[in-house]
PDB file of N, H, CA, C and O in Angstrom:
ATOM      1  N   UNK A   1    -105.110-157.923  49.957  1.00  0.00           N
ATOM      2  CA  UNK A   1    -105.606-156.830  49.155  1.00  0.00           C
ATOM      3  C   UNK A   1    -107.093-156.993  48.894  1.00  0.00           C
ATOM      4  O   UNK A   1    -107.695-158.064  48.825  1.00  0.00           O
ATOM      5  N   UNK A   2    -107.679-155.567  48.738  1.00  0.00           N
ATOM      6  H   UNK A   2    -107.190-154.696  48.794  1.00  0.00           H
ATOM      7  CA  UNK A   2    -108.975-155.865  48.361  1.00  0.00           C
ATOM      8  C   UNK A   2    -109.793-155.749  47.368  1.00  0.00           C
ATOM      9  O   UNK A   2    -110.061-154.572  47.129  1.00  0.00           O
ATOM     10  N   UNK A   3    -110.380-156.627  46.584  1.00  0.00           N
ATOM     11  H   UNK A   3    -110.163-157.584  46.778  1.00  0.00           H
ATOM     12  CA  UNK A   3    -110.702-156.817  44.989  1.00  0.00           C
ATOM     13  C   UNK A   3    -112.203-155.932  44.972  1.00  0.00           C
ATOM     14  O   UNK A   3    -113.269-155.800  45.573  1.00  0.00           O
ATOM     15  N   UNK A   4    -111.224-155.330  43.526  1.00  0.00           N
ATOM     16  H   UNK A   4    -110.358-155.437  43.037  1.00  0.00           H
ATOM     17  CA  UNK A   4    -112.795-154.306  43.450  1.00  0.00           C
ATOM     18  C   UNK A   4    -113.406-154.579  42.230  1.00  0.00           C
ATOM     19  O   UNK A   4    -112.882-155.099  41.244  1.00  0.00           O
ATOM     20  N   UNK A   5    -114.768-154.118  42.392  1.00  0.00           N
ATOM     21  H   UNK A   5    -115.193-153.696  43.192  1.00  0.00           H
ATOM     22  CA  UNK A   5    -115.763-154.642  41.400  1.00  0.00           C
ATOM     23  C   UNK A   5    -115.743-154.235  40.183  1.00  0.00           C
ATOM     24  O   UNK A   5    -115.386-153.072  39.993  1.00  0.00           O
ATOM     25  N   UNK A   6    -116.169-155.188  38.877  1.00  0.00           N
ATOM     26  H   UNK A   6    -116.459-156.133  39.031  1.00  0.00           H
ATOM     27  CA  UNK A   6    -115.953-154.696  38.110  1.00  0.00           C
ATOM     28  C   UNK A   6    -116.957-153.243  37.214  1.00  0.00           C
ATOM     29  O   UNK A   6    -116.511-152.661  36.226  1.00  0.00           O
ATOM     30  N   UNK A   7    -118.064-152.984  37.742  1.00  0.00           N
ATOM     31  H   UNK A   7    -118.426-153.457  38.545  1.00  0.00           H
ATOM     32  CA  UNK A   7    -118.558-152.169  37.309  1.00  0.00           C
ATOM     33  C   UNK A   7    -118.586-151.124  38.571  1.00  0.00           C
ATOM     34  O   UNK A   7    -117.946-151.313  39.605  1.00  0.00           O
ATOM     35  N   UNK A   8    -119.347-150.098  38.347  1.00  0.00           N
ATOM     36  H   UNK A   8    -119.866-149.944  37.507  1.00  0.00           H
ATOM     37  CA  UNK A   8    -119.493-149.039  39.457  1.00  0.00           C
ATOM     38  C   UNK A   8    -119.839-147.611  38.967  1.00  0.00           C
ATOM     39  O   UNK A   8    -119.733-147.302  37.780  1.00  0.00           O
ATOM     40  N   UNK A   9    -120.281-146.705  39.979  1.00  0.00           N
ATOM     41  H   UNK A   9    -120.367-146.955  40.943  1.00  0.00           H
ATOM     42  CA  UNK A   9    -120.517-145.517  39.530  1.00  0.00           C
ATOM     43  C   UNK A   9    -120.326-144.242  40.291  1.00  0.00           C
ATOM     44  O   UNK A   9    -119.950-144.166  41.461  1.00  0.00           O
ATOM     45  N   UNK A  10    -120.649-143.182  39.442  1.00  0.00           N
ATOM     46  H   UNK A  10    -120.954-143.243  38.492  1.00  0.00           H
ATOM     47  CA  UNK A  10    -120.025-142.000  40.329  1.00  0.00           C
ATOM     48  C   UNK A  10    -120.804-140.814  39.974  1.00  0.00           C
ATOM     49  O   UNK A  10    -120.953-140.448  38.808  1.00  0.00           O
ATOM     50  N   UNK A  11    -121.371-140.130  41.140  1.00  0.00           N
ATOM     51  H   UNK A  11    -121.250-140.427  42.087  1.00  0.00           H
ATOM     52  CA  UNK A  11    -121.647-139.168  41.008  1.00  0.00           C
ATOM     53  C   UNK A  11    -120.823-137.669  41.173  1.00  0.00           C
ATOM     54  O   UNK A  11    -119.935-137.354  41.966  1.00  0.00           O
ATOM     55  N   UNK A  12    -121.458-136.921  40.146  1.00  0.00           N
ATOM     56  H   UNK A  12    -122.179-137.177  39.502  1.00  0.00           H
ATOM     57  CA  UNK A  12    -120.570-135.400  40.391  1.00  0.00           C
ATOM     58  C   UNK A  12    -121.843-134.686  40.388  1.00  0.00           C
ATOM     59  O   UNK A  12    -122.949-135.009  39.957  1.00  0.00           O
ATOM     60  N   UNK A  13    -121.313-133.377  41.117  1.00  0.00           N
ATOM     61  H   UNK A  13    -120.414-133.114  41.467  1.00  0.00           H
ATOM     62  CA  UNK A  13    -122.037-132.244  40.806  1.00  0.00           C
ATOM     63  C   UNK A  13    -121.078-130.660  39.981  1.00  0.00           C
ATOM     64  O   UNK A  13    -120.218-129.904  40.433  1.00  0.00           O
ATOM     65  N   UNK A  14    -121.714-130.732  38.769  1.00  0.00           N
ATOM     66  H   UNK A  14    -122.412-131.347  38.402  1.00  0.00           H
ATOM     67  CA  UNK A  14    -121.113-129.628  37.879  1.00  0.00           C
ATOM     68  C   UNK A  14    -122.307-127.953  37.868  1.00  0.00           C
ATOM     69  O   UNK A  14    -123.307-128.020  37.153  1.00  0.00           O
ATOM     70  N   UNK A  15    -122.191-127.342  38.242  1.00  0.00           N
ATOM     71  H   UNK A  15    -121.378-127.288  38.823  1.00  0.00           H
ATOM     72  CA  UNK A  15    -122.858-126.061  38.646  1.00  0.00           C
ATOM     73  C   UNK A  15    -124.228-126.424  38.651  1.00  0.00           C
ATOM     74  O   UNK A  15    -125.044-126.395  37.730  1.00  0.00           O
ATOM     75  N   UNK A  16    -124.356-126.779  39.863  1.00  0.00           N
ATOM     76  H   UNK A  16    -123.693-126.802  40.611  1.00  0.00           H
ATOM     77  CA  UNK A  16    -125.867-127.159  40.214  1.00  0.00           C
ATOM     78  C   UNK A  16    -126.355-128.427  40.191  1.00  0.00           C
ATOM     79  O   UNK A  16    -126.751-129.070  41.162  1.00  0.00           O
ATOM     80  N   UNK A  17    -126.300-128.894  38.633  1.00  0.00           N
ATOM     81  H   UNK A  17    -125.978-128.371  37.844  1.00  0.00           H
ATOM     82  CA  UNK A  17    -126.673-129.635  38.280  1.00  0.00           C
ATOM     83  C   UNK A  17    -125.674-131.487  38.680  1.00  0.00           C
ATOM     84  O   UNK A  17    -124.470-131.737  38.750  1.00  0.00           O
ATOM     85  N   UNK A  18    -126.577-132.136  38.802  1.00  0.00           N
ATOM     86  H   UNK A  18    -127.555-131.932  38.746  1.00  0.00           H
ATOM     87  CA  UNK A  18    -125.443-133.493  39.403  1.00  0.00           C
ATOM     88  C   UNK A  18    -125.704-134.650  37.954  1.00  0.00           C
ATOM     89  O   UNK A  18    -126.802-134.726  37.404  1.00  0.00           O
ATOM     90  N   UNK A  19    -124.635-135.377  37.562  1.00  0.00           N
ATOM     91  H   UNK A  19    -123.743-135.316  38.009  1.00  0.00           H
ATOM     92  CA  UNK A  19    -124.403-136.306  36.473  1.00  0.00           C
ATOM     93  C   UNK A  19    -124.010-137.602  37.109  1.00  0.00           C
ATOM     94  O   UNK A  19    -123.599-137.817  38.250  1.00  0.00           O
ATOM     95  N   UNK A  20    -124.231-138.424  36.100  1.00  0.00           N
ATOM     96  H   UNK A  20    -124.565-138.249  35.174  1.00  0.00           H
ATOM     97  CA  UNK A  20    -124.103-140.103  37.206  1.00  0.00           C
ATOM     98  C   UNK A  20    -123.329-140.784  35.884  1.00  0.00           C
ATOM     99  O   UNK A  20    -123.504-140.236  34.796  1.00  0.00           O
ATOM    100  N   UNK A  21    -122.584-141.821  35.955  1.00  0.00           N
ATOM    101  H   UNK A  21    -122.442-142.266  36.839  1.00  0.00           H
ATOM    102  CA  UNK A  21    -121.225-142.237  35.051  1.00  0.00           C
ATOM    103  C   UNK A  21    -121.622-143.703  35.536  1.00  0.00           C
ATOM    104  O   UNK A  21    -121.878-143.693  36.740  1.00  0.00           O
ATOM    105  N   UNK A  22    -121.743-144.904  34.976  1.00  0.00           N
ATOM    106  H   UNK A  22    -121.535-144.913  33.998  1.00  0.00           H
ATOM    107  CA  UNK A  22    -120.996-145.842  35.205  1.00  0.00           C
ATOM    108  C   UNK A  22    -120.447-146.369  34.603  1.00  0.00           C
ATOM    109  O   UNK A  22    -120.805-146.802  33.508  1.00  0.00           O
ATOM    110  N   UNK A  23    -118.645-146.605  35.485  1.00  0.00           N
ATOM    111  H   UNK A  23    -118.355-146.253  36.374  1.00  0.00           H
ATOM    112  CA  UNK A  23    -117.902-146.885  34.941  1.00  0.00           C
ATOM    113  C   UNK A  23    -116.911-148.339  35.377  1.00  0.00           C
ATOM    114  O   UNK A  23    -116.553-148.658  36.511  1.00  0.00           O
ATOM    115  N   UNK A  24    -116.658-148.977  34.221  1.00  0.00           N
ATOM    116  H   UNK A  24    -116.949-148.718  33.300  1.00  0.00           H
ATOM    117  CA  UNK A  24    -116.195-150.529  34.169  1.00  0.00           C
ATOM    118  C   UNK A  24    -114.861-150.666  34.284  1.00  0.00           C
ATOM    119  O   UNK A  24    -114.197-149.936  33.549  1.00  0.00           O
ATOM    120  N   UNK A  25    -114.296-151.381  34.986  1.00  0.00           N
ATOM    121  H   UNK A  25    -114.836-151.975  35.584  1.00  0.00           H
ATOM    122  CA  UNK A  25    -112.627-151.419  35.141  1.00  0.00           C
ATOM    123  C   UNK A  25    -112.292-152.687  34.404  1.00  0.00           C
ATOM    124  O   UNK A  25    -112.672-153.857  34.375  1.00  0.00           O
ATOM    125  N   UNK A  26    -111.044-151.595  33.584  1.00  0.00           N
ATOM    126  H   UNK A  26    -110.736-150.644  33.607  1.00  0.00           H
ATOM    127  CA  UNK A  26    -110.613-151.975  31.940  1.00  0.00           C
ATOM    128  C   UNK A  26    -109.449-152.884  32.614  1.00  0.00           C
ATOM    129  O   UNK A  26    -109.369-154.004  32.110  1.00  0.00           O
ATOM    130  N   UNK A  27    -108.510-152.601  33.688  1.00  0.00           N
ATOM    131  H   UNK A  27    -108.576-151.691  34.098  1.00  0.00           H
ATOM    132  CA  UNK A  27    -107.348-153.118  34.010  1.00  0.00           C
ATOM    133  C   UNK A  27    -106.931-152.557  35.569  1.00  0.00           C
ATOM    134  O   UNK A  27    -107.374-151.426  35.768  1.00  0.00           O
ATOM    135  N   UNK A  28    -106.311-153.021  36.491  1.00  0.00           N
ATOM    136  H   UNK A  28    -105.950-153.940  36.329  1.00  0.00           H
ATOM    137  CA  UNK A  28    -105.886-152.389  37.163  1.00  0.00           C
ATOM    138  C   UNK A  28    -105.685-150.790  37.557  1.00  0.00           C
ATOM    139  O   UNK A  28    -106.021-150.236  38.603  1.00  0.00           O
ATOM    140  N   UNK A  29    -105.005-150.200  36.347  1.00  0.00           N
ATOM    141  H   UNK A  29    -104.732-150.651  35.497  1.00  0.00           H
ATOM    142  CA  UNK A  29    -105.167-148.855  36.343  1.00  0.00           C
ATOM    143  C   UNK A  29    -105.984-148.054  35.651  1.00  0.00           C
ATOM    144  O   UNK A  29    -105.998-146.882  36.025  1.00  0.00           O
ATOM    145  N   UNK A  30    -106.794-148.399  34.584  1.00  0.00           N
ATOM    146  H   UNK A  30    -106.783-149.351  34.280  1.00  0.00           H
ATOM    147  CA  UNK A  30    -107.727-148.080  33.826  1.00  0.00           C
ATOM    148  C   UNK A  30    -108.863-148.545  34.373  1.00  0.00           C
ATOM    149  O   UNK A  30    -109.112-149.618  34.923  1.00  0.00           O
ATOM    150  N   UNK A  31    -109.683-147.359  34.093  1.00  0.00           N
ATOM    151  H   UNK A  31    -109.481-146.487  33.646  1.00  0.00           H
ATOM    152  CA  UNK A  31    -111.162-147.667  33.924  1.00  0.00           C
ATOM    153  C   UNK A  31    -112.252-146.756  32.328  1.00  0.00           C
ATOM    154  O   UNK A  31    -112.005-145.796  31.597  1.00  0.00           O
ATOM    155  N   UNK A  32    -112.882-147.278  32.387  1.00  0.00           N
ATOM    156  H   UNK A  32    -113.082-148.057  32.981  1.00  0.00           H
ATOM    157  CA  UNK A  32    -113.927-146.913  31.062  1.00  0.00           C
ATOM    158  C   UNK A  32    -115.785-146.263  31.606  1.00  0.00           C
ATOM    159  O   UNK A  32    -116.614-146.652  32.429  1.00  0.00           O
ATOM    160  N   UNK A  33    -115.750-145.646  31.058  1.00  0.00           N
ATOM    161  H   UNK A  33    -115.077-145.330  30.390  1.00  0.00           H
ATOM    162  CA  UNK A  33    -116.988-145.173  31.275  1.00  0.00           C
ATOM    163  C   UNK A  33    -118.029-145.180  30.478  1.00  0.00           C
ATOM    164  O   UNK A  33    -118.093-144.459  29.482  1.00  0.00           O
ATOM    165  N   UNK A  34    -119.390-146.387  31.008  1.00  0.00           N
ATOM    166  H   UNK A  34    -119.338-146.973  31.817  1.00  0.00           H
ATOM    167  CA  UNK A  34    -120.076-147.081  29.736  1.00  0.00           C
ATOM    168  C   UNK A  34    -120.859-146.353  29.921  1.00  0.00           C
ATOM    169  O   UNK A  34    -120.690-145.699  28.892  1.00  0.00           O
ATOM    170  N   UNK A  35    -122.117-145.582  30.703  1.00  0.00           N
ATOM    171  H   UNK A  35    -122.254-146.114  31.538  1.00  0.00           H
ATOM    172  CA  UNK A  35    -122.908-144.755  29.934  1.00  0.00           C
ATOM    173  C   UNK A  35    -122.419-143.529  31.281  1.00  0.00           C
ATOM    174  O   UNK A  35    -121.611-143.620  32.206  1.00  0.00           O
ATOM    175  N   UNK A  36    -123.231-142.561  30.891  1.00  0.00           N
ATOM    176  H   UNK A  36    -123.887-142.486  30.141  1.00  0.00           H
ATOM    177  CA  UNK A  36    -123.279-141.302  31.568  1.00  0.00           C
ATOM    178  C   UNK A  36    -124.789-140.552  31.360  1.00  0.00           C
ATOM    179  O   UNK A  36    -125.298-140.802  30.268  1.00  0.00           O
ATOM    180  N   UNK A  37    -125.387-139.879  32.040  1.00  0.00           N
ATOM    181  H   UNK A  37    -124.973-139.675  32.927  1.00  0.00           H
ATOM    182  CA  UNK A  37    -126.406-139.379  32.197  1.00  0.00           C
ATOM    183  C   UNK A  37    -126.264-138.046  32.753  1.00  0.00           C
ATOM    184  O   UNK A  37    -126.267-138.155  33.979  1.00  0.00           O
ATOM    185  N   UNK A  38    -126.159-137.014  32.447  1.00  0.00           N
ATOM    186  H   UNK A  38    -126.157-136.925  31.451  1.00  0.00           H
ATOM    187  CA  UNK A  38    -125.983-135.442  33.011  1.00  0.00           C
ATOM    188  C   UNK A  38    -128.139-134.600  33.289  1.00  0.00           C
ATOM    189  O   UNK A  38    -129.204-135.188  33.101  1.00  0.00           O
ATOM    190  N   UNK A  39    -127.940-133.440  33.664  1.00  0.00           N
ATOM    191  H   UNK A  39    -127.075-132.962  33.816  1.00  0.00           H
ATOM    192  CA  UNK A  39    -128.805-133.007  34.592  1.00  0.00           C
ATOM    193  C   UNK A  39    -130.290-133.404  35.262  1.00  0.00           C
ATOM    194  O   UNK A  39    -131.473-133.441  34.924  1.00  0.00           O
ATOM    195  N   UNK A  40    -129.266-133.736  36.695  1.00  0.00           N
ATOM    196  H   UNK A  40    -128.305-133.706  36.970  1.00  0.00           H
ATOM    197  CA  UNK A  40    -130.504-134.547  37.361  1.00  0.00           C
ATOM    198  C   UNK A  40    -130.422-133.362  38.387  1.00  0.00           C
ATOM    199  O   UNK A  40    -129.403-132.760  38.723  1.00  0.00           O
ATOM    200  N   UNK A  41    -131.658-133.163  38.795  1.00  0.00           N
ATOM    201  H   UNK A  41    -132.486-133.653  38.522  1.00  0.00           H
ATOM    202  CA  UNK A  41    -131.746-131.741  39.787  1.00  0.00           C
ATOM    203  C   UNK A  41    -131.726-131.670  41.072  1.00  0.00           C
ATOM    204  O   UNK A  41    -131.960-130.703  41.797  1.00  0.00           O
ATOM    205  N   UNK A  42    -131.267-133.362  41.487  1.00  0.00           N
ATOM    206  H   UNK A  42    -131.077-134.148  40.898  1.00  0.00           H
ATOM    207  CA  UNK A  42    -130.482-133.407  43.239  1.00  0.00           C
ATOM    208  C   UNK A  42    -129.944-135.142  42.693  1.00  0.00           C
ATOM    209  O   UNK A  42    -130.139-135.943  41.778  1.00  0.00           O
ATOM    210  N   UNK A  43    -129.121-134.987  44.047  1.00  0.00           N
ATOM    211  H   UNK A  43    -128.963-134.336  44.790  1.00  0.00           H
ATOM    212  CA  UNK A  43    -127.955-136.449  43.973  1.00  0.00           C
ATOM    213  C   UNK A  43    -129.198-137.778  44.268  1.00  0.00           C
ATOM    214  O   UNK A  43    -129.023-138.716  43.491  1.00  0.00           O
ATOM    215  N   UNK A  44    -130.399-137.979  45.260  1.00  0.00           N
ATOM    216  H   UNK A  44    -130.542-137.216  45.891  1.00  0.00           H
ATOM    217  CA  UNK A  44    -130.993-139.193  45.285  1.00  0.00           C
ATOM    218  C   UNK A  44    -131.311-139.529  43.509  1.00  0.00           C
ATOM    219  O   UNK A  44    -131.177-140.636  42.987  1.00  0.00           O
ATOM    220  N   UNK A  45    -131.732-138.326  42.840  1.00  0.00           N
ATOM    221  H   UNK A  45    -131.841-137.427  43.264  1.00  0.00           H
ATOM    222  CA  UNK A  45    -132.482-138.736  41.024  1.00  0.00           C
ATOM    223  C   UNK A  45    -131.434-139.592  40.318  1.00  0.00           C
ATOM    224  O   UNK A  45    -131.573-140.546  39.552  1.00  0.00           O
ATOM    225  N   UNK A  46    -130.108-138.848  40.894  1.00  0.00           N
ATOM    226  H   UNK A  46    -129.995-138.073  41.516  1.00  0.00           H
ATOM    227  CA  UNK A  46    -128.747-139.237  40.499  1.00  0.00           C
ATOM    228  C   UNK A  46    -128.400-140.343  40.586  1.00  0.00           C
ATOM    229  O   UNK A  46    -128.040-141.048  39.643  1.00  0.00           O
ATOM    230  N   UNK A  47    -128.462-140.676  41.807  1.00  0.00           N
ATOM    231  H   UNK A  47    -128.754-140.104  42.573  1.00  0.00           H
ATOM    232  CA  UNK A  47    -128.092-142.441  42.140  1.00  0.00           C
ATOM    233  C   UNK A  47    -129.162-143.206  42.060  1.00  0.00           C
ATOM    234  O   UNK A  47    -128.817-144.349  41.761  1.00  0.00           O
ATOM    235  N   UNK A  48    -130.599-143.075  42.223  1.00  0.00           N
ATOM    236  H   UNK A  48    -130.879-142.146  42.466  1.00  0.00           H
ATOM    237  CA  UNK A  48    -131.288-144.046  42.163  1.00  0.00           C
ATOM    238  C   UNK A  48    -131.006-144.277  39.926  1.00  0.00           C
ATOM    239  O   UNK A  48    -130.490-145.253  39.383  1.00  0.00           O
ATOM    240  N   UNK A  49    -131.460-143.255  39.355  1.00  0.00           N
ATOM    241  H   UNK A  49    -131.880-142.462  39.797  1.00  0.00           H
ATOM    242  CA  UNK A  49    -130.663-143.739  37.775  1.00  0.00           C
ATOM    243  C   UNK A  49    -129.267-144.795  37.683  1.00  0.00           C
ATOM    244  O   UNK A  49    -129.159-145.897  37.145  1.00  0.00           O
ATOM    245  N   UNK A  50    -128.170-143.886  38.515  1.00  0.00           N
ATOM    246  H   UNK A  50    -128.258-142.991  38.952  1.00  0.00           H
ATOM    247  CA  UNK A  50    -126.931-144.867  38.763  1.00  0.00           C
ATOM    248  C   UNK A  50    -127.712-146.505  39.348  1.00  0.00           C
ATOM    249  O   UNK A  50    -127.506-147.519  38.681  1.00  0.00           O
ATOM    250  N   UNK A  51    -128.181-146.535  40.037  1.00  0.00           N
ATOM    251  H   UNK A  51    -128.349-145.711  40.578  1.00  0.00           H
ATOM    252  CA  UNK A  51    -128.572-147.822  40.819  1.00  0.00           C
ATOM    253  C   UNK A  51    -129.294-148.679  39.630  1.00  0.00           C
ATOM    254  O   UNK A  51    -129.036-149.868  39.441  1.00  0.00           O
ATOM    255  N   UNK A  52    -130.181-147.971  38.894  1.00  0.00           N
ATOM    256  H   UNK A  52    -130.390-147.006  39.048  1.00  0.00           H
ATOM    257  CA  UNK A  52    -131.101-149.023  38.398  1.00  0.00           C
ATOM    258  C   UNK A  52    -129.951-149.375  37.048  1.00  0.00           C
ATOM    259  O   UNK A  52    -129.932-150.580  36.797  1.00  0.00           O
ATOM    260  N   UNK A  53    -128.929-148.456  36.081  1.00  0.00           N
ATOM    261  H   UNK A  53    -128.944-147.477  36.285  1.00  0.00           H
ATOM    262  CA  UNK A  53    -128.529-148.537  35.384  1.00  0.00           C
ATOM    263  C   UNK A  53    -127.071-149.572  35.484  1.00  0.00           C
ATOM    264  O   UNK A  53    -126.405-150.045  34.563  1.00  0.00           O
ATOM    265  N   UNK A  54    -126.865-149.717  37.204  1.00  0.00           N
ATOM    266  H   UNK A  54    -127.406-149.333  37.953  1.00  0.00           H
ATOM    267  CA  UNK A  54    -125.985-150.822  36.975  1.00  0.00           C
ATOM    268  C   UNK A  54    -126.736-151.819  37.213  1.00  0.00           C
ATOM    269  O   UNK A  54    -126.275-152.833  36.691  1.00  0.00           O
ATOM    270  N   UNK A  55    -127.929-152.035  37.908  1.00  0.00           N
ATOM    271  H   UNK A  55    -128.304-151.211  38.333  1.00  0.00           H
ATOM    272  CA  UNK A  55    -128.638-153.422  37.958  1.00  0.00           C
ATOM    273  C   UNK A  55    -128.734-154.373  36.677  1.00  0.00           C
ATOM    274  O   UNK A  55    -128.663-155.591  36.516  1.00  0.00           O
ATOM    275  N   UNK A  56    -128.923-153.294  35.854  1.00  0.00           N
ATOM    276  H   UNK A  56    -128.980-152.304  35.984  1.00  0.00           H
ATOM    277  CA  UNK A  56    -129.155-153.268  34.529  1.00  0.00           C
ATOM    278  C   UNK A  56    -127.811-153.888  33.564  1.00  0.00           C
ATOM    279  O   UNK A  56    -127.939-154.570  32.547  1.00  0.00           O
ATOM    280  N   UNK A  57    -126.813-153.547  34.047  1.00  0.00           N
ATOM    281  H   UNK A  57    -126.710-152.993  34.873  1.00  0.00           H
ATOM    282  CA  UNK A  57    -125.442-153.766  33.408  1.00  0.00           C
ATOM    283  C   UNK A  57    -125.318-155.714  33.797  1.00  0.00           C
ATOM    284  O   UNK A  57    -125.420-156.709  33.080  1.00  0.00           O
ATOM    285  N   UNK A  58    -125.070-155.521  35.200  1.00  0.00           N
ATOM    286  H   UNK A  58    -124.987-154.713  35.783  1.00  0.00           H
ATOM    287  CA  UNK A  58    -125.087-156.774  35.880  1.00  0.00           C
ATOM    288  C   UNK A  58    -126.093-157.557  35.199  1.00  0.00           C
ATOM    289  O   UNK A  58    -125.605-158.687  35.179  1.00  0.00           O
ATOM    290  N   UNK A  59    -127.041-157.595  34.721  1.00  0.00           N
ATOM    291  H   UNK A  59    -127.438-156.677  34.737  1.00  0.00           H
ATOM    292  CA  UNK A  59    -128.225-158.477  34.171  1.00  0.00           C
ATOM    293  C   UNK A  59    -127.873-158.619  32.853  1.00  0.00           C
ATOM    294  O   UNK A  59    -128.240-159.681  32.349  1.00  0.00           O
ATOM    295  N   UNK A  60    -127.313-157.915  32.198  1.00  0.00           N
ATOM    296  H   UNK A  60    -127.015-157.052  32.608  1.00  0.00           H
ATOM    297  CA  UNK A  60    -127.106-158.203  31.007  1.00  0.00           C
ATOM    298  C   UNK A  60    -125.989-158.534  30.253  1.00  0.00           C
ATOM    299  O   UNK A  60    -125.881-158.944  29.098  1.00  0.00           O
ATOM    300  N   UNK A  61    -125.094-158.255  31.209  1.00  0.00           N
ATOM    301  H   UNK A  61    -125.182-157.922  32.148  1.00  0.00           H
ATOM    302  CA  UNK A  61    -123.591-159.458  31.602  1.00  0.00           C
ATOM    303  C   UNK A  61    -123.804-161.330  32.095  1.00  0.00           C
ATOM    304  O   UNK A  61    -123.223-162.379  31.816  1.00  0.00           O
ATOM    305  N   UNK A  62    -124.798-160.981  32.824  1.00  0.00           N
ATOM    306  H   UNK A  62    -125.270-160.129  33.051  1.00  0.00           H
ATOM    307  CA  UNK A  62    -125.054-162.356  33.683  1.00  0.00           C
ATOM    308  C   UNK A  62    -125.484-163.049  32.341  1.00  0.00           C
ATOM    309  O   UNK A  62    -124.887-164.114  32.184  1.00  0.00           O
ATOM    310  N   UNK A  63    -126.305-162.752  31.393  1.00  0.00           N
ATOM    311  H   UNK A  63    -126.790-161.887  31.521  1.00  0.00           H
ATOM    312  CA  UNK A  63    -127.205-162.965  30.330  1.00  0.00           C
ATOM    313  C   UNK A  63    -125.954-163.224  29.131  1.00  0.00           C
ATOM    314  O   UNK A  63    -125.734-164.386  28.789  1.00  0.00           O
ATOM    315  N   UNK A  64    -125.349-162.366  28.668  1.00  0.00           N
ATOM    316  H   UNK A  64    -125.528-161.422  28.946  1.00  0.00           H
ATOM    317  CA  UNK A  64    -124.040-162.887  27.776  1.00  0.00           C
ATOM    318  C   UNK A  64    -123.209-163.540  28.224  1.00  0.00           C
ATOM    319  O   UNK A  64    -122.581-164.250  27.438  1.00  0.00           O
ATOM    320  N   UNK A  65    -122.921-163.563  29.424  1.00  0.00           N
ATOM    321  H   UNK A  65    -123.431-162.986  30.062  1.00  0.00           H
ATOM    322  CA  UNK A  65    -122.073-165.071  29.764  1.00  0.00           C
ATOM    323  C   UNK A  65    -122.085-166.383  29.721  1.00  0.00           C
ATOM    324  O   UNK A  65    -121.207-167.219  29.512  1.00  0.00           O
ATOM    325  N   UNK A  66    -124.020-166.484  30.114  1.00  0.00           N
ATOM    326  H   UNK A  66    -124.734-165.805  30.284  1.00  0.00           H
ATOM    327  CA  UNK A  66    -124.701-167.935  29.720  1.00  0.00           C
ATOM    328  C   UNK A  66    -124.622-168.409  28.544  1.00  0.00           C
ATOM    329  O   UNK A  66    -124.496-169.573  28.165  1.00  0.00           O
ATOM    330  N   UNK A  67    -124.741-167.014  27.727  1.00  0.00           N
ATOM    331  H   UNK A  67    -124.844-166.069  28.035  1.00  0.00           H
ATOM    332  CA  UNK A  67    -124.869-167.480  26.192  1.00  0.00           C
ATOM    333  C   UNK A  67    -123.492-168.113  25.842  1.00  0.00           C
ATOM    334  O   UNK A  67    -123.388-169.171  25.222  1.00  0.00           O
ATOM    335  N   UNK A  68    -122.547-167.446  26.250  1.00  0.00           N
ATOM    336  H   UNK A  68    -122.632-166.587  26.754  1.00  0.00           H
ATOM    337  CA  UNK A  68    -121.632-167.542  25.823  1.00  0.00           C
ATOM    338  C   UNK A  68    -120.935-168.871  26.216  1.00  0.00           C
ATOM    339  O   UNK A  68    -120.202-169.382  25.369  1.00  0.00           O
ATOM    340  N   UNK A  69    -121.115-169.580  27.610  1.00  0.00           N
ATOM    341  H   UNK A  69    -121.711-169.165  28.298  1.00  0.00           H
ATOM    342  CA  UNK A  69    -120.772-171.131  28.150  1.00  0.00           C
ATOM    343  C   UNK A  69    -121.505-171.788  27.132  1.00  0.00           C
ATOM    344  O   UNK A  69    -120.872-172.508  26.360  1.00  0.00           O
ATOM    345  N   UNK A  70    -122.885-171.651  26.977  1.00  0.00           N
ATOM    346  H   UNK A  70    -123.400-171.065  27.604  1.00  0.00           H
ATOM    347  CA  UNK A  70    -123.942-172.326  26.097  1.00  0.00           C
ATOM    348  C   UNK A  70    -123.515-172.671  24.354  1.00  0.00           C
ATOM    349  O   UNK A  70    -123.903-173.479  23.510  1.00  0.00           O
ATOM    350  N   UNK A  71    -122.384-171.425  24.413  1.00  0.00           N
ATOM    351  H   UNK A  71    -122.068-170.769  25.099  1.00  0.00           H
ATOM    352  CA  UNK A  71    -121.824-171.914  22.796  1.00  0.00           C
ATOM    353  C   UNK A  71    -120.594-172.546  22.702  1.00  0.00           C
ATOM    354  O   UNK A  71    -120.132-173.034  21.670  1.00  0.00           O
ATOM    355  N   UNK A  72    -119.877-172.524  24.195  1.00  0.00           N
ATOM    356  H   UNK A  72    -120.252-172.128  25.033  1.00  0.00           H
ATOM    357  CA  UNK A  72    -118.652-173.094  24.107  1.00  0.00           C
ATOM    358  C   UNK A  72    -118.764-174.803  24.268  1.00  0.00           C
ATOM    359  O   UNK A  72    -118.037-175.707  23.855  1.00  0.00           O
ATOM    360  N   UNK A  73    -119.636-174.799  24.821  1.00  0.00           N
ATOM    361  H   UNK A  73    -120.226-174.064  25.156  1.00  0.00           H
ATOM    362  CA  UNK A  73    -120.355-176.355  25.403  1.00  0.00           C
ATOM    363  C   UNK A  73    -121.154-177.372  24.689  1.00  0.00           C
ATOM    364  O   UNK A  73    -121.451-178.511  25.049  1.00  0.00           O
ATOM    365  N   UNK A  74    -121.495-176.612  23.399  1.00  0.00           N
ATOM    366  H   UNK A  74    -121.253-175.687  23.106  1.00  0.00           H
ATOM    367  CA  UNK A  74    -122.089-176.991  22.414  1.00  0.00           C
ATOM    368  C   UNK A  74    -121.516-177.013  21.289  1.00  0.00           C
ATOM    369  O   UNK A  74    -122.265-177.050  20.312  1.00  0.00           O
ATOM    370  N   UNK A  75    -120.208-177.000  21.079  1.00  0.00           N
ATOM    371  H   UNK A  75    -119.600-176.970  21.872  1.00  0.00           H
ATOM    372  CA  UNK A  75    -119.112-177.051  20.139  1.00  0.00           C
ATOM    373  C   UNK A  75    -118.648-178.126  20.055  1.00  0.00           C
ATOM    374  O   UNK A  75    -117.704-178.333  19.293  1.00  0.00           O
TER     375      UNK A  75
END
């Protein structure tokens, strides 16, 4: 089987206008949707936002995890 990531994103287009979601998988069948951003006036505005906003997620996960070994390790 093939393991999927835990963050990700998605673009739609709603009358005209295109919106970008990324969204975090809560469980197997669930997922959550941590931010959203609506009218971008073509799909590249769309995903390059999506792109930088999960770089962004990933960095600041990577960043609370350290902290978080750093307090378990120091207990």
């Amino acid at each position: 089987m093939k393991q999927s990531k835990k963050y990700t994103s998605r673009l739609q287009e709603v009358e005209g206008a295109w919106s970008a979601e990324i969204l975090r998988r809560v469980s197997a069948r669930k997922t959550s949707t941590s931010k959203k951003q609506d009218g971008f006036a073509t799909e590249e505005e769309a995903q390059a936002w999506a792109s930088t906003q999960l770089a962004e997620f990933h960095q600041q996960q990577t960043k609370k995890n350290k902290r978080s070994r750093e307090n378990k390790t120091a207990n």
